[in-house]
N, C-alpha and C positions, 0 to 999 in steps of 0.2 A: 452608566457603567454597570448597575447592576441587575442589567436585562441582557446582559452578556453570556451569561449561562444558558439563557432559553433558544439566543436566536444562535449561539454556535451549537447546539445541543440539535435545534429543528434543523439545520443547517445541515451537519451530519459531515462535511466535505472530507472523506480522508480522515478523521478526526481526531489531526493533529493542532485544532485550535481548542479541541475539548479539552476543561479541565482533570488534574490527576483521576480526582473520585470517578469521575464519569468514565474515562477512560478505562481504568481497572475495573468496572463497572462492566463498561462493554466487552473489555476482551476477556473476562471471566464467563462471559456467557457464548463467548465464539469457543471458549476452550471447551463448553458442554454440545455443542453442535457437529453434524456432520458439515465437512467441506467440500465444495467443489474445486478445486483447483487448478488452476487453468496457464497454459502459455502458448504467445502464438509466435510464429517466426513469419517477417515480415520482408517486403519487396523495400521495404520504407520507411520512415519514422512517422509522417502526418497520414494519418488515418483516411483521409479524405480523398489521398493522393497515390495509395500506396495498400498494396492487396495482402492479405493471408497467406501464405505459401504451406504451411502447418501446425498445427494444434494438436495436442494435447489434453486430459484432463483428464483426473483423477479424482474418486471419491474416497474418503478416507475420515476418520475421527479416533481421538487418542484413546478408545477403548479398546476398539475393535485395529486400528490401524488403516493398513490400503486395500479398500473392497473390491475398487476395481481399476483399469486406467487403459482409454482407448487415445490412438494417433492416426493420424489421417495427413497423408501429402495432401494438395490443392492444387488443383489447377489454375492458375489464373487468367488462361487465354494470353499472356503475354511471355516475356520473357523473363527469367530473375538476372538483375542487376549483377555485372561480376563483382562488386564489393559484396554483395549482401552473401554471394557463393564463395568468398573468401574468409567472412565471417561463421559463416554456419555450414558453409558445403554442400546445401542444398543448391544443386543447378537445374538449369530450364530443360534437362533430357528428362531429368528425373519426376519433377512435377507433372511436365509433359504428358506423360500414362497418369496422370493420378486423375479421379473424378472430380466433377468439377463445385464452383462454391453451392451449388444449389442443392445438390446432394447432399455436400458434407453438412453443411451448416441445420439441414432439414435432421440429418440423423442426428446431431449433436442438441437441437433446440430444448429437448426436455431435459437433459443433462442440464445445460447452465441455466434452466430458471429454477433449479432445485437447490437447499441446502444455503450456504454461505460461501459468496464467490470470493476465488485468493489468488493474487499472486505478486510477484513481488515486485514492484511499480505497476498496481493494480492498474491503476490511472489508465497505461498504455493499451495495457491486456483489453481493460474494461473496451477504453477509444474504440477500437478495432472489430471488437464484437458489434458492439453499436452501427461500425460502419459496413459492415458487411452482410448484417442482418438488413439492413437501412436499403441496400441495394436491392433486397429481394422482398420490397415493401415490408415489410415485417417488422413490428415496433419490441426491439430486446430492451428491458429495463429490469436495474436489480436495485431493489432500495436500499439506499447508505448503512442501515441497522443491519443489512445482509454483503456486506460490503466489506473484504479485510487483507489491506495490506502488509506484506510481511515487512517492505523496507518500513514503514509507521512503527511498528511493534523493535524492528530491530535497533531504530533507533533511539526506542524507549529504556531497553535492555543493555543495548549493546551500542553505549552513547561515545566510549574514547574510542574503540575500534577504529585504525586507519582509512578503512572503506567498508562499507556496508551494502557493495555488488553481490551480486550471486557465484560469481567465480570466486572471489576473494573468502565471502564466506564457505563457499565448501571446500575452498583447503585449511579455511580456519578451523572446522570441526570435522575436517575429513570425511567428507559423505561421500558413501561407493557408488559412482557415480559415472556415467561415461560423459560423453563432449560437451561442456557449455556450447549453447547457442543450438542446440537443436532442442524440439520441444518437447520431448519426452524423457532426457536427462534434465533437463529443467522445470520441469514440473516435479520430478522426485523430488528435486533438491529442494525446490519450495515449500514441499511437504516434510522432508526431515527439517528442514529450521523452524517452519511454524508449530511441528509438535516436540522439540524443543523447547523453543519460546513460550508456547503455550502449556509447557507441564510445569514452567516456572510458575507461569499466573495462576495455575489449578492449587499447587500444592504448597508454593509460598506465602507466609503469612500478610497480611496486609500491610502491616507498618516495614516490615521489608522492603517490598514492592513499591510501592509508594517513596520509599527514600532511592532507589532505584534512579524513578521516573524523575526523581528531581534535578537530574544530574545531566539528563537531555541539553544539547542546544537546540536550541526552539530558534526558527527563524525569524525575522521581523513581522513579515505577513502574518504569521499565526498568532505572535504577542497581538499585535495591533487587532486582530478579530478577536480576541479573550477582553481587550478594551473596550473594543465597539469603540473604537477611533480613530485616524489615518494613521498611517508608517510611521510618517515625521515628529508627529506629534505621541507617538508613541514610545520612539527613538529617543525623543526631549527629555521626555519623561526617565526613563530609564539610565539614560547617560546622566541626567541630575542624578539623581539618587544612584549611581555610583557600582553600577550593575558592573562585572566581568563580563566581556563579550571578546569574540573572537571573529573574524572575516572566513565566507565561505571563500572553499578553495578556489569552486569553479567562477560563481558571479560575482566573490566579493561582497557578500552583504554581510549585516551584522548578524552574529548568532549570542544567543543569552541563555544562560542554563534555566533550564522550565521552574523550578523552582523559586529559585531567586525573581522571574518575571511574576508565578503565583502570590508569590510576598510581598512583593509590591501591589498587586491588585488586590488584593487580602488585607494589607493594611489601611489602602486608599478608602475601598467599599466600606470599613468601619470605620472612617471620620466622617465617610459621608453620613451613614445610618446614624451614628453619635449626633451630629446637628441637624437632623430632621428627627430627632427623638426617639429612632426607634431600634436603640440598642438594649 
């Protein structure tokens, strides 16, 4: 257990298995960084299966603000999905004139290997980049230390909140904004919550912040990586000792407030350290 720090720390995933300190740690230092900020609108949800149709991205940092922000339709040689043109409003006439990925992705490549890339279910954003560079042999990789989710952070902050979407949030802070689901209203919006989010971590004091973070539901997966042990036995663990937890909405699993999971692990690590002598 208490090599748990290191490998979810080298680990890096999202890092929502990282401990408080680290955490505040890292996003104190995204809050002194420029951002890249990025959103794609897609044919699809699997990455592998499913093309680009539009991007976005924005450079901006909470000094100076937004520097710049380019958008680009795509072509994708196919047609878009009438769900996906029911969602976003992007149809196959409009793409149709647009230039195609090999263009776009070529003007866009130094843009996203600069800076700290953002946006809000990074994971996705990230997938898609990967896989559309991948197609035009071209290996895009951005390391996890340069990596930052807003939904990670907002559910750091912004733990009761009913939904933690991007629509939900910008009517929650009212950002002037036009359509969800296209990618240059969505990218602003990513941009006004993470410099939001992020003027709290700049300018709030630490033992605030931190009682904040404690207050998260932390999912099972992410307890059980902060253990360095399986779910179940993670679970055991936690339901003995008498943790509150609540079921996610969508999959049903258990969630545990970060805090109360740190307290357990915190308290564990020093019975162990106490009888191997070195506390």
């Amino acid at each position: 257990m208490a090599t748990s720090h290191t490998s979810s720390g080298k680990k890096y995933q999202g890092q929502a298995s990282l401990f408080s300190k680290q955490l505040l740690a890292f996003y104190r230092r995204v809050s002194q960084s420029t951002l890249t900020v990025v959103d794609v609108e897609t044919t699809g949800s699997e990455a592998n299966k499913s093309n680009v149709i539009e991007v976005s991205d924005i450079k901006a940092n909470l000094n100076a603000g937004i520097q710049q922000q380019e958008t680009s339709l795509i072509n994708p040689t196919g047609k878009v999905p009438p769900f996906i043109t029911k969602i976003s409003g992007i149809t196959t006439a409009m793409v149709s004139k647009a230039p195609f990925p090999e263009e776009v992705w070529a003007d866009y490549e130094s843009l996203l290997r600069q800076d700290v890339l953002t946006a809000h279910n990074l994971d996705f954003d990230y997938g898609f980049l990967q896989s559309e560079y991948k197609r035009l042999d071209v290996h895009y990789y951005r390391p996890p230390s340069h990596r930052f989710c807003t939904v990670l952070l907002s559910r750091l902050l912004l733990a009761d909140l009913p939904s933690r979407s991007l629509p939900e949030l910008v009517k929650h802070f009212n950002f002037d904004v036009s359509t969800s689901h296209r990618a240059e209203a969505d990218t602003k919006a990513c941009w006004l919550l993470a410099e939001i989010l992020l003027t709290r971590i700049q300018q709030e004091p630490e033992e605030k912040i931190l009682a904040i973070f404690r207050q998260q539901w932390l999912r099972l997966q992410d307890a059980a990586v902060m253990f360095g042990q399986r779910k179940k036995d993670t679970l055991d663990l936690l339901i003995k000792e008498g943790l509150e937890h609540r079921l996610s909405k969508r999959q049903q699993q258990p969630l545990f407030r970060r805090g109360d999971v740190e307290d357990v692990f915190y308290a564990q690590r020093g019975e162990q350290l106490s009888v191997l002598g070195e506390s």
